[in-house]
C-alpha positions in Angstrom: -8.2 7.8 29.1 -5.9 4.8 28.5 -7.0 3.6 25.1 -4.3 1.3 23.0 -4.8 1.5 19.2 -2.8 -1.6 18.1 -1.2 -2.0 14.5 -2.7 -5.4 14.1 -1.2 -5.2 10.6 2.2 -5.2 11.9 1.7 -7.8 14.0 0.6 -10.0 11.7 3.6 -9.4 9.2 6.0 -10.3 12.3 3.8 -13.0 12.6 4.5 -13.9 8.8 0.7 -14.4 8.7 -0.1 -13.7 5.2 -2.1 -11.1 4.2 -4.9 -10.8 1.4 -5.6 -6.9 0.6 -7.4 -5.1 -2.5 -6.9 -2.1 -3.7 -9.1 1.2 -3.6 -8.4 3.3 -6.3 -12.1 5.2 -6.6 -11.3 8.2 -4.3 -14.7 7.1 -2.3 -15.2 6.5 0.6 -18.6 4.4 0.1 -17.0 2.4 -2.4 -14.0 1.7 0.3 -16.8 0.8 3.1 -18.0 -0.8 0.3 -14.8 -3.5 -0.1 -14.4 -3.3 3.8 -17.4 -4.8 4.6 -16.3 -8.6 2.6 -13.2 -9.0 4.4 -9.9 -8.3 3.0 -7.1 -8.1 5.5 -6.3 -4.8 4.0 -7.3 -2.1 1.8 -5.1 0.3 0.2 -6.2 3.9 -0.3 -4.5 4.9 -3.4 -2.9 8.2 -3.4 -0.5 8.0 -5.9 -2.7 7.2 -9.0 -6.2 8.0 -7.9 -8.2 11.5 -7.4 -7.5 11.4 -3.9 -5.9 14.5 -1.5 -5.6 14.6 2.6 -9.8 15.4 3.3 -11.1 12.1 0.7 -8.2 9.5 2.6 -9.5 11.0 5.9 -12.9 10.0 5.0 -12.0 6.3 3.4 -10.5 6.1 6.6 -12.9 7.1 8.5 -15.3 4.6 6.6 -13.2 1.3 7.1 -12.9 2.0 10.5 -15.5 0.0 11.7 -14.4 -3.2 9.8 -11.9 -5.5 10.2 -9.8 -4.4 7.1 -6.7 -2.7 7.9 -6.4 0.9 5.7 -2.6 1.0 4.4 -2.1 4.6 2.3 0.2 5.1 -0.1 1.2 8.7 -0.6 2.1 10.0 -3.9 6.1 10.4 -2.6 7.9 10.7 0.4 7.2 14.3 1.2 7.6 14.3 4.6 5.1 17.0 5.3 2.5 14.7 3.8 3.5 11.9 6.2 3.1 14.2 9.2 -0.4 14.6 7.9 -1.8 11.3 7.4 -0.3 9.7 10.8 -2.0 12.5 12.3 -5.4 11.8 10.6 -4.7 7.9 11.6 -3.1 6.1 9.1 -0.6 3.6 11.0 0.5 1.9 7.7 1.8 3.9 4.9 3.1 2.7 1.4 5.8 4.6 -0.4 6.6 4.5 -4.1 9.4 5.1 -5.7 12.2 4.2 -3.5 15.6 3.9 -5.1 17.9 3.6 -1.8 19.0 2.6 1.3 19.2 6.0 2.3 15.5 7.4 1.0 14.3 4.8 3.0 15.8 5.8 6.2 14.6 9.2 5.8 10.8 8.2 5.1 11.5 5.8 8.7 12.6 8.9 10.4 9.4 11.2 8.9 7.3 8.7 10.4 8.8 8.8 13.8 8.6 11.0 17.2 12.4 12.5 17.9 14.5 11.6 19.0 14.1 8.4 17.0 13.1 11.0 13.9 11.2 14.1 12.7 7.9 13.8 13.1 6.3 16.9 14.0 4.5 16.8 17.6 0.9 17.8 17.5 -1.3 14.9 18.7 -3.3 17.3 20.5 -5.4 17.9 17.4 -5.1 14.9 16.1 -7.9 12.1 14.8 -4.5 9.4 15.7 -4.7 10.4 19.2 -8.3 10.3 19.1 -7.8 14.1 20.2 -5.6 13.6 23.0 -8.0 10.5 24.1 -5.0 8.1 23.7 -3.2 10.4 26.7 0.3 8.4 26.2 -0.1 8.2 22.2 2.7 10.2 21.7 5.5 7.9 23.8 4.0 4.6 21.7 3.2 6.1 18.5 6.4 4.7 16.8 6.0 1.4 17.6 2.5 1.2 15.8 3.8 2.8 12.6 3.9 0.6 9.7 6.5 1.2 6.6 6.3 -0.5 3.4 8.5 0.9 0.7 7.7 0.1 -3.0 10.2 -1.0 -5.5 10.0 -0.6 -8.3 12.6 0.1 -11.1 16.2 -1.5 -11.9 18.0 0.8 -9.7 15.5 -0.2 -6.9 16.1 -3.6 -7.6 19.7 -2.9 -7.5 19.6 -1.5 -4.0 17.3 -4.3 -2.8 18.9 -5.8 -0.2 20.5 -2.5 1.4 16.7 -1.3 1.7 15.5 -4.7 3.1 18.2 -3.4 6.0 16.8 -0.3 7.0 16.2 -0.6 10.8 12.0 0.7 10.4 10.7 -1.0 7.3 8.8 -3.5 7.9 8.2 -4.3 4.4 9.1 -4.4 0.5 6.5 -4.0 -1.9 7.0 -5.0 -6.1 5.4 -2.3 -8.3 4.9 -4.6 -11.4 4.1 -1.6 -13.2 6.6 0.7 -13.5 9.7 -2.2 -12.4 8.2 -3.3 -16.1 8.7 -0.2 -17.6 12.2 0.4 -16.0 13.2 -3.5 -17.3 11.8 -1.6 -21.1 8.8 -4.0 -21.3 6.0 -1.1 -20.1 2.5 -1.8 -20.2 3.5 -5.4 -20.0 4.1 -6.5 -16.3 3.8 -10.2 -17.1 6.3 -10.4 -19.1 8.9 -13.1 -18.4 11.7 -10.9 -17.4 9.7 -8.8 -15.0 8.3 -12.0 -13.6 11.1 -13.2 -13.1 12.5 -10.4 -11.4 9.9 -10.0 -9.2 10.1 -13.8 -8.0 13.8 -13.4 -7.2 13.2 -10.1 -5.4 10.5 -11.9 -3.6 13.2 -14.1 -2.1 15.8 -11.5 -1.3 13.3 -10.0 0.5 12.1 -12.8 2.6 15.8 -14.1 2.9 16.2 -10.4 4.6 13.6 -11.1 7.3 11.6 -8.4 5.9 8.2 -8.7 4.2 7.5 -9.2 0.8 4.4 -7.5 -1.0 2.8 -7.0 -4.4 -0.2 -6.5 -6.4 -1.7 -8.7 -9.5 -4.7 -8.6 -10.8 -4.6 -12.4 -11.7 -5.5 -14.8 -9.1 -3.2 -17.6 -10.4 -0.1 -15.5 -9.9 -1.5 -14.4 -6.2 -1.4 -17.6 -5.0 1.9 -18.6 -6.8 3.3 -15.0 -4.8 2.0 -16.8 -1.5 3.3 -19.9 -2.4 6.7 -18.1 -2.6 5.7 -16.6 0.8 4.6 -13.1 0.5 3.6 -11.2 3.6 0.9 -9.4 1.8 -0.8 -9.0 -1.7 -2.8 -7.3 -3.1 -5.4 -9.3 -5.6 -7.6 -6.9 -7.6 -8.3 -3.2 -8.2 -11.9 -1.7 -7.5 -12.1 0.5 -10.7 -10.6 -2.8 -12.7 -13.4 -4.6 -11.1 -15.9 -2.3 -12.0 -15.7 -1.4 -15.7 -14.8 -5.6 -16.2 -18.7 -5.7 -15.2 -19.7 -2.8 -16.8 -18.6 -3.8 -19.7 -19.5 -7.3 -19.7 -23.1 -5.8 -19.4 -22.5 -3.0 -22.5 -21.4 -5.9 -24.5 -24.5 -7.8 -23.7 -26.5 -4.9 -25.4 -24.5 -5.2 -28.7 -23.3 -1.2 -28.5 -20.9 -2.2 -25.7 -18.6 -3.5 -28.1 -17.9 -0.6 -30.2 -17.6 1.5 -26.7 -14.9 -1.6 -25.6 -12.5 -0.6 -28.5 -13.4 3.3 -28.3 -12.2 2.9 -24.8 -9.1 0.8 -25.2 -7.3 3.2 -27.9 -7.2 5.8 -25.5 -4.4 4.1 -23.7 
């Protein structure tokens, strides 16, 4: 069967069509069919900070697939045994935190790729990619369809920028706010004016590169201000940020949601 499974993703990025995505940090997959079905460009299955493993991606997978929303999944490293399991399971865009160098990032290109362009094990045969050997010639154009977006996201990182941007593979650069504030001494405080800052100017390296630029803010003011800067894709909200902002909104209405607000908030 001759069956093409486009990164339309990708294509877009070359494109420089921005892209609007939201994060899924729930570890469900009816809360990720949920998000799919409004229309964000992408969704990102979080499995660096949420209670997700390999079966509870597979199924948020599984459940945006009928959408337009394109799944990106970032891993929790750049274990290249983990890679070899989510391509296989169909991610085509992966997100990887923590990259300090040049050189990390060629090795997470090459775990993402068929030899002899890299080290990707071979078993499309079994695979939910391959639609289980559906897609007969999956494994001569699988490379082309993988998308890699590495995350930066301390000084060193920054440091390194523009030798990353250069890696012959990665398609694009993604800001961590987060922990880039916490590296630049400011944690917990990502809009501060140093790591703002920062960001912006990475921003620009990036785009200067011919690479895509990404990040993630919560505030909708500062989305727009990254697109006005021209970022390839962003990220505008969190699910479980969304969800206890309502929550509690509604406690608070009942007078006892205020002393569960502050009971909350001191845990962190």
């Amino acid at each position: 069967m001759k069956i093409k499974k486009t990164n339309e993703f990708k294509q877009a990025l070359s494109r420089g069509e921005q892209q609007v995505g939201f994060w899924l940090s729930m570890g469900s997959s009816y809360s990720a069919e949920m998000c799919a079905s409004v229309g964000f460009q992408w969704l990102l299955i979080d499995g660096e900070h949420a209670p997700n493993n390999l079966q509870s991606m597979l199924l948020q997978l599984q459940a945006i697939a009928p959408y337009s929303s394109h799944p990106v999944v970032r891993l929790a490293d750049d274990n290249p045994t983990f890679i070899k399991q989510i391509l296989d399971v169909g991610a085509q865009t992966l997100l990887i935190p923590m990259v300090q160098s040049a050189e990390q990032a060629e090795a997470i290109v090459k775990s993402t790729r068929y030899p002899p362009f890299g080290t990707r094990g071979v078993g499309a045969a079994a695979a939910r990619a391959s639609l289980w050997n559906g897609i007969t010639d999956y494994v001569h154009n699988a490379n082309q369809d993988i998308c890699v977006l590495v995350q930066v996201e301390s000084v060193t990182a920054l440091e390194n920028l523009e030798s990353i941007c250069a890696v012959e593979g990665v398609d694009g650069v993604f800001i961590g706010p987060a922990d880039l504030a916490a590296s630049m001494g400011h944690v917990g405080n990502p809009s501060h004016p140093e790591v703002k800052q920062a960001i912006e100017e990475s921003i620009r390296k990036i785009i200067a590169s011919g690479k895509s630029a990404g990040t993630l803010t919560s505030d909708s003011a500062q989305a727009k201000r990254y697109m006005e800067l021209g970022v390839g894709f962003v990220a505008v909200g969190l699910d479980v940020s969304l969800m206890m902002q309502a929550i509690r909104k509604r406690a608070e209405e009942f007078e006892f949601g205020k002393s569960a607000v502050q009971s909350d908030q001191s845990v962190y």
